[in-house]
N, CA, C and O of each residue as an XYZ file, in Angstrom:
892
protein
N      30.877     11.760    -19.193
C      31.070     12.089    -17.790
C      29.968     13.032    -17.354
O      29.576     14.091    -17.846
N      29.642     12.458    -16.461
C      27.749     13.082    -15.932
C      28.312     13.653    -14.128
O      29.149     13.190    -13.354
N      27.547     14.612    -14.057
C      27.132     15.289    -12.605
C      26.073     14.413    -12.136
O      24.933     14.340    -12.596
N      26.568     13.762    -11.180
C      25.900     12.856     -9.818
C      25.004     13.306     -8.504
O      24.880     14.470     -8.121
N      24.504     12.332     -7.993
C      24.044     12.814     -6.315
C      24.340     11.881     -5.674
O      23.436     11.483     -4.940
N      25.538     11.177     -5.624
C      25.625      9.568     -5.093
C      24.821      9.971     -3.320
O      24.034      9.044     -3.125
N      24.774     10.885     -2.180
C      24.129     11.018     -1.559
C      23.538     12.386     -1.220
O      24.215     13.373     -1.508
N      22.276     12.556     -0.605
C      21.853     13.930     -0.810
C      22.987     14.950     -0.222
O      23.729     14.683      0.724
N      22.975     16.231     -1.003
C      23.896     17.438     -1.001
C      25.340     16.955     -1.093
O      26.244     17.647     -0.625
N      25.667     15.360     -1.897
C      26.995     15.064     -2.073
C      26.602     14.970     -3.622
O      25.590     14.508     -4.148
N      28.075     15.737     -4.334
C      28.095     15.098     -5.700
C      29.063     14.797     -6.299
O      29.977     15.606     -6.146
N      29.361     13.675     -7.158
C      30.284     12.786     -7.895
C      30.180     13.062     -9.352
O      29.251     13.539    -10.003
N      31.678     12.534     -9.800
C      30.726     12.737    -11.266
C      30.584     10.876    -11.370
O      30.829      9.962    -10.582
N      30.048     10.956    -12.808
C      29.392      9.925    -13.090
C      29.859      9.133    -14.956
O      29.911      9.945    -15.879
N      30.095      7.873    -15.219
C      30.460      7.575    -16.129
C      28.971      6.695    -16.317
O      28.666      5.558    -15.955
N      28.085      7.918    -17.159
C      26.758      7.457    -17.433
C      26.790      6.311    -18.362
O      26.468      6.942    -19.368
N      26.970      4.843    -18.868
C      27.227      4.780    -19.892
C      26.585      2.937    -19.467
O      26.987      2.310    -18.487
N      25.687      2.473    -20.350
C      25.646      1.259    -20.033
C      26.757     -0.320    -19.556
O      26.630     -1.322    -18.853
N      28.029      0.424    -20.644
C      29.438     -0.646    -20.314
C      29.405     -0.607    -18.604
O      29.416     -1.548    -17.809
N      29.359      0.864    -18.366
C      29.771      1.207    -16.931
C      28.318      0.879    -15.688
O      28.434      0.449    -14.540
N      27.381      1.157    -16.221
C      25.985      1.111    -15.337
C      25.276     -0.048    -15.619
O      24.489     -0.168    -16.558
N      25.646     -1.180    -14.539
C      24.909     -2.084    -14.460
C      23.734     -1.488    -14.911
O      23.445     -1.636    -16.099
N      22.972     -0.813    -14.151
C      20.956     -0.463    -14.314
C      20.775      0.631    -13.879
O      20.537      1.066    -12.752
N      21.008      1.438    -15.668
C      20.738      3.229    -15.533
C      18.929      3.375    -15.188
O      18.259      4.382    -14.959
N      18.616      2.223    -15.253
C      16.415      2.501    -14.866
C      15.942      3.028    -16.262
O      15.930      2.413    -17.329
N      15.387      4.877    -15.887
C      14.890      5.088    -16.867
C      16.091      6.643    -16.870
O      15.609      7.467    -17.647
N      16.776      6.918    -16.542
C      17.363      8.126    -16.378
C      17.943      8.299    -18.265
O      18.113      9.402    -18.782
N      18.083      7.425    -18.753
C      18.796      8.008    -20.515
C      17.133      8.970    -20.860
O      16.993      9.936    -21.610
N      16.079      8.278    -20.016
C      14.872      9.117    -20.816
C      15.118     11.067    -19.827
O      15.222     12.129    -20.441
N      15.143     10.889    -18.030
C      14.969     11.722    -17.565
C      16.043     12.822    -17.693
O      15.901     14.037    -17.830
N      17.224     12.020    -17.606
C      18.353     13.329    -17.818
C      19.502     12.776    -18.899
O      20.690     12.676    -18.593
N      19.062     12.496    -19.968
C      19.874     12.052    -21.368
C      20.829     12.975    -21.728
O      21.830     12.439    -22.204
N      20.874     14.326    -21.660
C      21.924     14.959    -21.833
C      22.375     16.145    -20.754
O      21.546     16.823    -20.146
N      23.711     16.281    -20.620
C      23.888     17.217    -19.932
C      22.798     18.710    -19.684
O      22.452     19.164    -18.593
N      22.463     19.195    -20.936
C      21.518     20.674    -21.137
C      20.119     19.921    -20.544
O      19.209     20.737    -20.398
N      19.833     18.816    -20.249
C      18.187     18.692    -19.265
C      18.794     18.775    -17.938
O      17.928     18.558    -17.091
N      19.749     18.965    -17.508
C      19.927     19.421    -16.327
C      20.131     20.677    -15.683
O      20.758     20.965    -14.663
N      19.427     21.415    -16.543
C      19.290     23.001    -16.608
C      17.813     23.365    -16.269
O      17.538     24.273    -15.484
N      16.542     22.330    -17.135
C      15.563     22.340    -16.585
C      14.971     21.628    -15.966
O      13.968     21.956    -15.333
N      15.413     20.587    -16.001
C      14.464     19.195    -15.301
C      14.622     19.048    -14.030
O      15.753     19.228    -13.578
N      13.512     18.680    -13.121
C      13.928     18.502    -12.066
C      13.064     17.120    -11.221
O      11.862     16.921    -11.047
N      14.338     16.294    -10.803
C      12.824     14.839     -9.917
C      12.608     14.887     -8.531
O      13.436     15.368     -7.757
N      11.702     14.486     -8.238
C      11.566     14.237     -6.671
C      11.667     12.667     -6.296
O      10.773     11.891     -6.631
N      12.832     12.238     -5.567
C      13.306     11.670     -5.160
C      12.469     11.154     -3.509
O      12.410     11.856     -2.500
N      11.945      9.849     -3.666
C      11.419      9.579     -2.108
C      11.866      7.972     -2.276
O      12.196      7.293     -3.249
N      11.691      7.663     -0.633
C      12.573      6.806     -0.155
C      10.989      6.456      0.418
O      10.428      7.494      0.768
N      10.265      5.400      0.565
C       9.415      4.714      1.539
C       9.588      3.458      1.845
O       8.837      2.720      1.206
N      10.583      2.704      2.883
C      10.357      1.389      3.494
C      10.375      1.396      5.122
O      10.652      2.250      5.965
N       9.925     -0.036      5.166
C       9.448     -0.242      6.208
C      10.380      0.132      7.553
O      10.026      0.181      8.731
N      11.655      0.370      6.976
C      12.913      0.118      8.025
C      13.644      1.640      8.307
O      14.317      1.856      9.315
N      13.396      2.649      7.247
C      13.450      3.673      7.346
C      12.237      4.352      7.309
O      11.178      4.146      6.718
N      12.857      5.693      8.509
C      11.359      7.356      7.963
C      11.545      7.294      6.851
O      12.544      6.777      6.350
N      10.185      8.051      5.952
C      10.373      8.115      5.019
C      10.809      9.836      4.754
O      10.609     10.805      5.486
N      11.532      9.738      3.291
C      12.073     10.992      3.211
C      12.130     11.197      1.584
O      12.131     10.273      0.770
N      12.180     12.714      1.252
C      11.880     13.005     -0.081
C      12.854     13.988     -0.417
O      13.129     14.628      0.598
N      13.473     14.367     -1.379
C      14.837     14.731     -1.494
C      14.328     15.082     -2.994
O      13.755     14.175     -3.597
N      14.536     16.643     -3.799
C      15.029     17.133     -5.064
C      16.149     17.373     -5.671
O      16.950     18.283     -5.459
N      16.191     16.396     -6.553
C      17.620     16.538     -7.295
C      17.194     17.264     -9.263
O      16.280     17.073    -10.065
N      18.263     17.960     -9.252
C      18.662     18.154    -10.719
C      19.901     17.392    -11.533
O      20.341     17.831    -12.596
N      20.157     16.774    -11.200
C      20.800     15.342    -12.193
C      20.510     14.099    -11.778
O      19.428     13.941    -11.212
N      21.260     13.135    -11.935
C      21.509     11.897    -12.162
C      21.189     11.386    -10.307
O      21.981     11.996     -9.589
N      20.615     10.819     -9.813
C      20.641     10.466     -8.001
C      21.200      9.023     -8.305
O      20.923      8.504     -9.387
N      21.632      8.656     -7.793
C      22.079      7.171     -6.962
C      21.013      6.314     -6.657
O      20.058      6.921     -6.173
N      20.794      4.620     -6.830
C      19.878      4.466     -6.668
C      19.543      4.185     -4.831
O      18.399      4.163     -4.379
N      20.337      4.063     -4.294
C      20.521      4.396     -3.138
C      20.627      5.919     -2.518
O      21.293      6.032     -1.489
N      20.176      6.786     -2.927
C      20.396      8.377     -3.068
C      19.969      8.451     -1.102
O      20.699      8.870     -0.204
N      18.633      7.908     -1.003
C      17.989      8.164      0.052
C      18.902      6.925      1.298
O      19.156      7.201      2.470
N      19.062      6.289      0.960
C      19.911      4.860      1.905
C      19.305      4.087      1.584
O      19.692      2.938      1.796
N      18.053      4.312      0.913
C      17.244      2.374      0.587
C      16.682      2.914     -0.932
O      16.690      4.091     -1.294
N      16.374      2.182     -1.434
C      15.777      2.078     -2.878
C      15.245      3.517     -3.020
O      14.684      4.138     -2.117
N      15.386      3.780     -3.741
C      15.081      5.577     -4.383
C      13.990      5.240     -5.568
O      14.423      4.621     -6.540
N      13.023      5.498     -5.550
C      11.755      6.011     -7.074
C      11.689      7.624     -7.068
O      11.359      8.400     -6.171
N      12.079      7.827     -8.258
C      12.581      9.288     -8.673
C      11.021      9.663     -9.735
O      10.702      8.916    -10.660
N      10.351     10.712     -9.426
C       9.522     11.524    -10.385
C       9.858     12.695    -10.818
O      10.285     13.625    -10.133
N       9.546     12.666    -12.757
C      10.762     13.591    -13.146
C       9.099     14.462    -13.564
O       7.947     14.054    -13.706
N       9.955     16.203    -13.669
C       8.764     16.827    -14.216
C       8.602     16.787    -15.396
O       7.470     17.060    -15.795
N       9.804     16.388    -16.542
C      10.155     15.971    -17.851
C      10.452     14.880    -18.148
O      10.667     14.254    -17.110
N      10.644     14.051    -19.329
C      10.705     13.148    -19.801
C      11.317     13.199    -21.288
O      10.868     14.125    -21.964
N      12.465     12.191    -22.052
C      12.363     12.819    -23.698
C      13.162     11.871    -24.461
O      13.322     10.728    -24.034
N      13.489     12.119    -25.160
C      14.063     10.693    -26.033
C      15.665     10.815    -25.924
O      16.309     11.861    -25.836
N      16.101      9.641    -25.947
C      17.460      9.710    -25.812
C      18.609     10.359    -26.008
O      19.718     10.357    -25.475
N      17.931     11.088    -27.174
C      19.120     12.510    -27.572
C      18.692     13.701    -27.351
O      18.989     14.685    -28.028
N      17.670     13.679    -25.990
C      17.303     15.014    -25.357
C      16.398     15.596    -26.208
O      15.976     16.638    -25.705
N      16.096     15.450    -26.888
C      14.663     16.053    -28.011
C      13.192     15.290    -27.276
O      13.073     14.456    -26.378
N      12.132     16.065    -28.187
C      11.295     15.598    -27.492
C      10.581     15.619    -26.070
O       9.848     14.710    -25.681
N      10.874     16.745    -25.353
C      10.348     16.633    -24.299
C       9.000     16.793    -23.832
O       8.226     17.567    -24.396
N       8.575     15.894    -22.527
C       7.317     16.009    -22.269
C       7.153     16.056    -20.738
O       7.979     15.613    -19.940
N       5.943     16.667    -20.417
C       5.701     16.823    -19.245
C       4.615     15.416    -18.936
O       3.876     14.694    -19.605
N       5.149     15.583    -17.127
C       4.693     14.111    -16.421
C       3.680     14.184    -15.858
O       2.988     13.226    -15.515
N       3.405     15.559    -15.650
C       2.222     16.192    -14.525
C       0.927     16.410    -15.921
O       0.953     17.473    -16.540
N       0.131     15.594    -16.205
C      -1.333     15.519    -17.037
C      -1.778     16.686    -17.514
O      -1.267     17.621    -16.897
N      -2.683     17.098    -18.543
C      -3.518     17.840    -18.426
C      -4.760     18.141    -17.695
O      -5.289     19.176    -17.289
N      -5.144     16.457    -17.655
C      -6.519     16.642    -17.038
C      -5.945     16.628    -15.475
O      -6.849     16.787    -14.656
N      -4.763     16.486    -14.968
C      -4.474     16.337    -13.538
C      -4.066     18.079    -13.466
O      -4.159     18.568    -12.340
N      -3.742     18.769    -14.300
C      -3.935     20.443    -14.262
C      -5.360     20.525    -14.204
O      -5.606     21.114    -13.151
N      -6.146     20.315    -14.634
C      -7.531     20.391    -15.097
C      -7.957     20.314    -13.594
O      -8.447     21.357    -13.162
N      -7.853     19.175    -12.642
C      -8.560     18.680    -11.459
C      -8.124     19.809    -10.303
O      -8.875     20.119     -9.378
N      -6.882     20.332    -10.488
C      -6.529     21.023     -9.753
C      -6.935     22.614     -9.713
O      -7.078     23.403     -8.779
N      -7.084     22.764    -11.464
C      -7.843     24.173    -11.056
C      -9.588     24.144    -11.291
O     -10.297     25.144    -11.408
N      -9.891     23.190    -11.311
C     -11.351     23.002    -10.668
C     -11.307     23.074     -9.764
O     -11.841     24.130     -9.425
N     -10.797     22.315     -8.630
C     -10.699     22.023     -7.264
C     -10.639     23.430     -6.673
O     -11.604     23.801     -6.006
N      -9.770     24.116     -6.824
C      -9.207     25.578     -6.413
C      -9.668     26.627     -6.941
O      -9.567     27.647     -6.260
N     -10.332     26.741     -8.328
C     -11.070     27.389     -8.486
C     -10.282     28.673     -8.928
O     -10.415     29.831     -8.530
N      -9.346     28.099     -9.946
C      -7.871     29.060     -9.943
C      -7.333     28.350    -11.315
O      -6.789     27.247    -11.356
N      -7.657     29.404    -12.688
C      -7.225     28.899    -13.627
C      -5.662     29.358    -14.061
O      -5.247     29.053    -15.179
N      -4.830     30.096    -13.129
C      -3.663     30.473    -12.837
C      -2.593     29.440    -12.894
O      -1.536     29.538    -13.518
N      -3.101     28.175    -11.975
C      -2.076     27.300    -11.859
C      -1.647     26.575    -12.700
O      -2.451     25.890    -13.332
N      -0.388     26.498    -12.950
C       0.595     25.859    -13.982
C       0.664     24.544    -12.835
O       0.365     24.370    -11.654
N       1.358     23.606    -14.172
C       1.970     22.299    -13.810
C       3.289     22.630    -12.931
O       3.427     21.826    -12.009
N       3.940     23.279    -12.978
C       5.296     23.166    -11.930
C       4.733     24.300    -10.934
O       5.643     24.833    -10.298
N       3.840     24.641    -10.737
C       2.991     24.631     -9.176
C       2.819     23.514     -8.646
O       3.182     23.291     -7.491
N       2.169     22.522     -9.493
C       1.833     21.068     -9.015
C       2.978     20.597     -8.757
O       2.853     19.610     -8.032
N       3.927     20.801     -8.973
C       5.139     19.843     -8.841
C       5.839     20.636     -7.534
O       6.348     19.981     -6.625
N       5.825     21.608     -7.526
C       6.169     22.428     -6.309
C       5.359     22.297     -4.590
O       5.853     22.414     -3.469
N       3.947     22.010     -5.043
C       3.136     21.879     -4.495
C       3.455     20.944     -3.563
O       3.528     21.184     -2.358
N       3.741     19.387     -4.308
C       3.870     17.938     -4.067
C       4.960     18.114     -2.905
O       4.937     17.620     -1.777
N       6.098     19.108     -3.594
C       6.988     18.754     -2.671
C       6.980     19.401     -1.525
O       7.563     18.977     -0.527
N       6.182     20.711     -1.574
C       6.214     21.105      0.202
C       5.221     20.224      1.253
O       5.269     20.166      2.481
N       4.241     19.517      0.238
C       3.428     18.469      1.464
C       4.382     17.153      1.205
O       4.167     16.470      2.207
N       4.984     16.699      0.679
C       6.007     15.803      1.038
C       6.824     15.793      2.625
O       7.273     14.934      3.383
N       6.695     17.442      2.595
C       7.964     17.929      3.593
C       7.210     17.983      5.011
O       7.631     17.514      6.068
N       6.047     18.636      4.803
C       5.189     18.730      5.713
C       5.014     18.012      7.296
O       4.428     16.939      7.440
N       5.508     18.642      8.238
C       5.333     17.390      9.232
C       3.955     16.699     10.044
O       3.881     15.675     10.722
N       2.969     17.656      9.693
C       1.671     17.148      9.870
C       1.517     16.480      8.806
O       0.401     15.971      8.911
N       2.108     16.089      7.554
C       1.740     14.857      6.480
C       2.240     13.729      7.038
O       1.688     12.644      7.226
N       3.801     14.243      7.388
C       4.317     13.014      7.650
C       4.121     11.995      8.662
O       4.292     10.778      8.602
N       3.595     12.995      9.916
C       3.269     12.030     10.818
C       1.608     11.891     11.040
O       1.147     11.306     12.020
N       0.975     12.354     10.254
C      -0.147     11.352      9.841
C      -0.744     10.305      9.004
O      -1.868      9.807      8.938
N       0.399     10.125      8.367
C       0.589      8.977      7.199
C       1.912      8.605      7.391
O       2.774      8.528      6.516
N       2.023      8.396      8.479
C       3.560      7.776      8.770
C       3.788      6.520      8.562
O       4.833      6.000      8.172
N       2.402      5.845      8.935
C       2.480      4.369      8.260
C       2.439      4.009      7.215
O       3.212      3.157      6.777
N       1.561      4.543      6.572
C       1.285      4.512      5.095
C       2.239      4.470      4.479
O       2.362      3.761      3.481
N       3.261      5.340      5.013
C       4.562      5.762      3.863
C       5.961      4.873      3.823
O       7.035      4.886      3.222
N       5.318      4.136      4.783
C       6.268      2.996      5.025
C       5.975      1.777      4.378
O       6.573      0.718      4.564
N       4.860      2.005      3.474
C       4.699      0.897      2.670
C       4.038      1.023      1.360
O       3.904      0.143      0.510
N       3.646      2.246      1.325
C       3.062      2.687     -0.457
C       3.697      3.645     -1.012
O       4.801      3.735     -0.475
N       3.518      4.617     -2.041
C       4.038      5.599     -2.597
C       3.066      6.502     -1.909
O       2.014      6.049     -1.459
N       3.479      8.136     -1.783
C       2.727      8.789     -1.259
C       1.637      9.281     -2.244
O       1.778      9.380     -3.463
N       0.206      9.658     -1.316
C      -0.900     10.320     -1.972
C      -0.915     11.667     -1.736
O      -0.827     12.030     -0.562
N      -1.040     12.781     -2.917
C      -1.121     14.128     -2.518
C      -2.160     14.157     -2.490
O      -2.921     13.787     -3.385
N      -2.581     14.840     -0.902
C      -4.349     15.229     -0.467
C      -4.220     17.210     -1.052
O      -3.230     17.927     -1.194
N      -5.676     17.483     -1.241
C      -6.104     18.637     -1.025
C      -5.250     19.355      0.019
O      -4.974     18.708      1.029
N      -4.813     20.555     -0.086
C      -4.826     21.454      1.157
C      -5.628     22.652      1.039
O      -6.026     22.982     -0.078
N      -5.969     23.477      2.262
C      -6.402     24.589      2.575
C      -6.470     25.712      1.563
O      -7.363     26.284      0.938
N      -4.997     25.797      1.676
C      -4.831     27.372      0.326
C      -3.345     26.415     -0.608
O      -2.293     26.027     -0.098
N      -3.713     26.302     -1.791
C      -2.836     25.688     -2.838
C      -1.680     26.450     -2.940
O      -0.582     25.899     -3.005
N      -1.820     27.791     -2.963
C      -0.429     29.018     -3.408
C       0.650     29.188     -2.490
O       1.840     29.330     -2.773
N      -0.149     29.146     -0.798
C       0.602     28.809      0.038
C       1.913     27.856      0.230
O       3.005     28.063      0.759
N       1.221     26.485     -0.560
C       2.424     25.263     -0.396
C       3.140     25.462     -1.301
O       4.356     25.316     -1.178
N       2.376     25.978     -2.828
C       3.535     25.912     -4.007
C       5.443     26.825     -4.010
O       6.522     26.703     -4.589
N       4.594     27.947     -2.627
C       5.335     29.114     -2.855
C       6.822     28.179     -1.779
O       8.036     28.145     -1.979
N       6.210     27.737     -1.002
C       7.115     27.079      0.145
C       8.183     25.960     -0.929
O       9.393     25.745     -0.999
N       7.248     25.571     -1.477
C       7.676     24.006     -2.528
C       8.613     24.370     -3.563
O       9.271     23.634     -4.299
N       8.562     25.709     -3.493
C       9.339     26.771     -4.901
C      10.967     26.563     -4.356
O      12.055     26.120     -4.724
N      10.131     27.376     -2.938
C      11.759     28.059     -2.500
C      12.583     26.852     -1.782
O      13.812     26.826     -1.832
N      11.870     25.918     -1.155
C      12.663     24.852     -0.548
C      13.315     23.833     -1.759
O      14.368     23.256     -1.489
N      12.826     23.667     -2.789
C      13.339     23.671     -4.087
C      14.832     24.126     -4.554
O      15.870     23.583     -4.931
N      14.576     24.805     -4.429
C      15.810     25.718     -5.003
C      17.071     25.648     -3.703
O      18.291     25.584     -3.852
N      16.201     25.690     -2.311
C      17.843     25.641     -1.411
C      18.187     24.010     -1.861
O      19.333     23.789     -2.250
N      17.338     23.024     -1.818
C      18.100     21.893     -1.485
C      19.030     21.577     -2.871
O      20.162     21.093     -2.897
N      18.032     22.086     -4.224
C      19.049     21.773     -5.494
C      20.394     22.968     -5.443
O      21.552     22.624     -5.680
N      20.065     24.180     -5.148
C      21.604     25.145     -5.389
C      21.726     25.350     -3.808
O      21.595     26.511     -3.421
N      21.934     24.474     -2.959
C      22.533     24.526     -1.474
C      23.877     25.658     -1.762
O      24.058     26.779     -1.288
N      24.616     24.944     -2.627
C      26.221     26.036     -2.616
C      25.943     27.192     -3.027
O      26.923     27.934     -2.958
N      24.905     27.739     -3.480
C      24.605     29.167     -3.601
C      23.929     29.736     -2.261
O      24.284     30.901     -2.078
N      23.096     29.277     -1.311
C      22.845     29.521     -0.869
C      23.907     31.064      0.618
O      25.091     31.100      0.953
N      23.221     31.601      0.861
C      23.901     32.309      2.178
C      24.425     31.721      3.249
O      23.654     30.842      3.633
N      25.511     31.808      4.001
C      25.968     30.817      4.678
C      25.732     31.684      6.332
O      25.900     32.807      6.807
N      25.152     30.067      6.844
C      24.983     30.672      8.281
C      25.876     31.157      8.666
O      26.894     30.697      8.149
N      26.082     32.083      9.522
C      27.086     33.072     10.382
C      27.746     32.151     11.328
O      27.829     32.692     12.431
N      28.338     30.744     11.307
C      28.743     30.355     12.396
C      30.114     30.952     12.675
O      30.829     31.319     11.743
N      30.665     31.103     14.537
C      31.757     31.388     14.338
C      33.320     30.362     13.864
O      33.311     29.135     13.971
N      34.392     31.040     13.424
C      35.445     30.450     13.097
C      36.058     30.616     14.441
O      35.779     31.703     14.947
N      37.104     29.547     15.438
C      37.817     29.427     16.254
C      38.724     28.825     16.000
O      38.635     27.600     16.075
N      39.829     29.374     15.639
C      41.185     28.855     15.755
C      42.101     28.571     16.699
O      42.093     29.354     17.649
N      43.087     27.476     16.748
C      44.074     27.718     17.905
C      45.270     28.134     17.160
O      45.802     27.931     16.069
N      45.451     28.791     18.208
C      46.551     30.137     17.990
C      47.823     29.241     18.170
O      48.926     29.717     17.901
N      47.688     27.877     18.644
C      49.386     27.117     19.214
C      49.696     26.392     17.805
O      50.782     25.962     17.416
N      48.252     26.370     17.041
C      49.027     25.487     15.733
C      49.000     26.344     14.505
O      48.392     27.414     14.485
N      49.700     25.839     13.419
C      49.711     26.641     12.275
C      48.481     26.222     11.039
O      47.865     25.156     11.010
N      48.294     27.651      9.822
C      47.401     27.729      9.471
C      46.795     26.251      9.221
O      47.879     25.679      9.335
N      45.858     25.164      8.958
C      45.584     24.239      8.382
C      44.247     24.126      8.021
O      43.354     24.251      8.859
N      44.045     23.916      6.924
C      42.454     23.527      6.463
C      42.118     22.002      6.230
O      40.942     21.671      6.078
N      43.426     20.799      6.193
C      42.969     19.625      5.543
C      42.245     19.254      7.166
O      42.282     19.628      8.338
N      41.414     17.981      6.023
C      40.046     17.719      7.634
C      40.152     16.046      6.703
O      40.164     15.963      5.475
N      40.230     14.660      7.829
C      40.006     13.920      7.564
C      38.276     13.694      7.801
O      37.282     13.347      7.162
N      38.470     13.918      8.477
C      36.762     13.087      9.565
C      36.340     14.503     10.701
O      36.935     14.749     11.750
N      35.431     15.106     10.259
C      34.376     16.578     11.082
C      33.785     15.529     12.439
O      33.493     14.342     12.586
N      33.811     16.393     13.018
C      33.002     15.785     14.434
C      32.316     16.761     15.236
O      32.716     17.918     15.362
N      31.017     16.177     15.917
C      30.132     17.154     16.998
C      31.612     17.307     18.200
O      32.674     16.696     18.323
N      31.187     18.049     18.661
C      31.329     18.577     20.084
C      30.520     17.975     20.943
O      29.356     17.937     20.545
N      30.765     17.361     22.254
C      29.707     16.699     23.232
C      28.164     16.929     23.129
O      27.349     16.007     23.140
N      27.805     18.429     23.013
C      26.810     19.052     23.134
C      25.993     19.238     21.597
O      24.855     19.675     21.422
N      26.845     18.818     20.700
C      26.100     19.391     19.618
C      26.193     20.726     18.974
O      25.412     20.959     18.051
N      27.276     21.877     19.438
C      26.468     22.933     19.333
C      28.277     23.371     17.953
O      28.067     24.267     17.135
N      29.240     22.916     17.930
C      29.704     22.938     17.277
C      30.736     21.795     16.699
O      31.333     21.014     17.440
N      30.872     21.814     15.095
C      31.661     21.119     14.747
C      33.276     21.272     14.411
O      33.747     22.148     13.686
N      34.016     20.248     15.084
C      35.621     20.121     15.338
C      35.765     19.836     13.980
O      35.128     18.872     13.554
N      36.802     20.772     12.843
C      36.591     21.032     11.529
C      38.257     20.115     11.475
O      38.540     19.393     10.519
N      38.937     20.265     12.331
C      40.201     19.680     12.715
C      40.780     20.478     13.599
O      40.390     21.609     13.889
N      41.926     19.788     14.145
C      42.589     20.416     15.852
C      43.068     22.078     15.374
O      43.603     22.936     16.076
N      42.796     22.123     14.418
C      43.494     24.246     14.063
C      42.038     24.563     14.344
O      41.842     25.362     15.260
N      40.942     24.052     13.687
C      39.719     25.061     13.409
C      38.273     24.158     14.314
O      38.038     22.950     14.287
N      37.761     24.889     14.808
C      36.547     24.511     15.666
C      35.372     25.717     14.753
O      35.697     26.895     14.604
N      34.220     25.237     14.300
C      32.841     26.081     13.833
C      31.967     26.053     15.031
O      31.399     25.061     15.489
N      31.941     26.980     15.374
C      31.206     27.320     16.982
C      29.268     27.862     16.680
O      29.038     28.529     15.671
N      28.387     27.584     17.388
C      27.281     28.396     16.812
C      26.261     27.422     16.254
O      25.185     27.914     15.914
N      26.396     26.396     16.139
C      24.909     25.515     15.316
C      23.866     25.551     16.042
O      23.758     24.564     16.769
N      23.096     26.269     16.121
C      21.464     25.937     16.392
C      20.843     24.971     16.540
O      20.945     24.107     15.670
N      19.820     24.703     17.874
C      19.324     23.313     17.712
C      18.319     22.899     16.483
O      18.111     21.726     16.172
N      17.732     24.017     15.834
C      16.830     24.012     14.876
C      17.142     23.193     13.646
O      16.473     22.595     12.804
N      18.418     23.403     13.876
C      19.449     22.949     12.435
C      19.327     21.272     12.582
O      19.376     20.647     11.523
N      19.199     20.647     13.610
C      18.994     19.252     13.741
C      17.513     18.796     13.215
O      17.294     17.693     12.712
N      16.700     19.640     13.376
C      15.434     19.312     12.768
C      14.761     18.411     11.363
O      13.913     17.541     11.167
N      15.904     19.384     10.432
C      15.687     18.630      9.302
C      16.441     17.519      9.059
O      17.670     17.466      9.103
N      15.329     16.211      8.680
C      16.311     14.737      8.767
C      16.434     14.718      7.086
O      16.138     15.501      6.183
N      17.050     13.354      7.184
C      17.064     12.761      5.534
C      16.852     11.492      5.970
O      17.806     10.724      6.096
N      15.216     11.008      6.334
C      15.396      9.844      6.667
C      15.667      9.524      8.318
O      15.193     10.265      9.180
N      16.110      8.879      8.497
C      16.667      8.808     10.340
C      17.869      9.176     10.761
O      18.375      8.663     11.759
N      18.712     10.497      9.751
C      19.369     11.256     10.020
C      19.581     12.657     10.109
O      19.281     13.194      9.043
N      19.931     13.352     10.860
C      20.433     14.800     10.586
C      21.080     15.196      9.488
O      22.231     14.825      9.256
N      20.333     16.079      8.615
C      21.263     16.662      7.340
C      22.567     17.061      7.931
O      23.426     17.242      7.067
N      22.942     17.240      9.086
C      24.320     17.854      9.403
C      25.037     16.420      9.699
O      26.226     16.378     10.015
């Protein structure tokens, strides 16, 4: 029994097991045992023609539908079936190119991997290779200052894999005072306007920001 991402910031568990998984891919190599999901981490992108494209970090097992259309997952590790053996995906000589390039013998490989993912995110990447990405895998170009993106690529990292740790926006709680306490919620809903979600007829979350619509997954609102 495995920890899932059947969709981004949703998780299931999982009966990893060939009887059960039509087509595990290559995941017995990327996350073979529970303890590589402590260090390993993939980047998850979605590029077809019918969806934006979108890139999503997971630390276990994703869905191959993770993104809504076919998911190709890049792991920063790799290892043999009983979790021994591990290896890194990111080259030497592709460390090598990068601190030539930069001129910075500082940078580690999970800079590079950090790196990737804040120009993944980037919206001057995205919408200048917007076509492109609708039909190839993406190319990481040069940027300006390298430390800059890694540091962004670090921390946006870490909210999207430990979201439930994260600090929780201050929205307000509104209750009605005519019904009694209740927390069960079949189905959350906007408010006309967007600005809060009907949690069920006891509880209304008042306060969402339009900013908060910004970030998609694809041709949706993470909310």
């Amino acid at each position: 029994m495995r920890k899932s991402l059947y969709r981004p910031f949703t998780y299931q568990y999982l009966y990893f097991d060939s009887i059960f998984n039509h087509r595990r891919g290559q995941f017995p190599l990327i996350f073979p045992t529970p303890a590589t999901e402590k260090e390993n981490r993939v980047i998850c992108v979605v590029n077809e023609a019918q969806i934006p494209f979108s890139a999503q970090i997971a630390a276990c097992i994703p869905c191959l539908h993770y993104g809504g259309r076919q998911t190709q997952c890049f792991p920063f590790y790799t290892y043999d079936e009983d979790g021994t053996n591990r290896r890194e995906n990111i080259t030497d000589w592709s460390l090598q190119q990068y601190r030539n390039y930069y001129q910075d013998d500082s940078i580690t490989k999970w800079d590079i991997f950090h790196y990737t993912y804040a120009v993944l995110h980037h919206p001057v990447y995205r919408e200048r290779y917007a076509a492109n990405l609708k039909r190839e895998l993406p190319r990481i170009p040069y940027t300006p200052d390298f430390h800059i993106f890694a540091k962004a690529g670090k921390r946006l990292a870490e909210i999207h894999v430990n979201y439930e740790q994260q600090p929780e926006y201050p929205l307000k709680f509104i209750e009605n005072p005519d019904l009694p306490l209740n927390w069960q919620v079949e189905k959350m809903r906007f408010n006309k306007d967007k600005t809060a979600i009907i949690y069920n007829d006891f509880l209304t979350l008042n306060g969402i920001p339009k900013e908060a619509f910004q970030y998609r997954l694809g041709n949706r609102s993470a909310l």
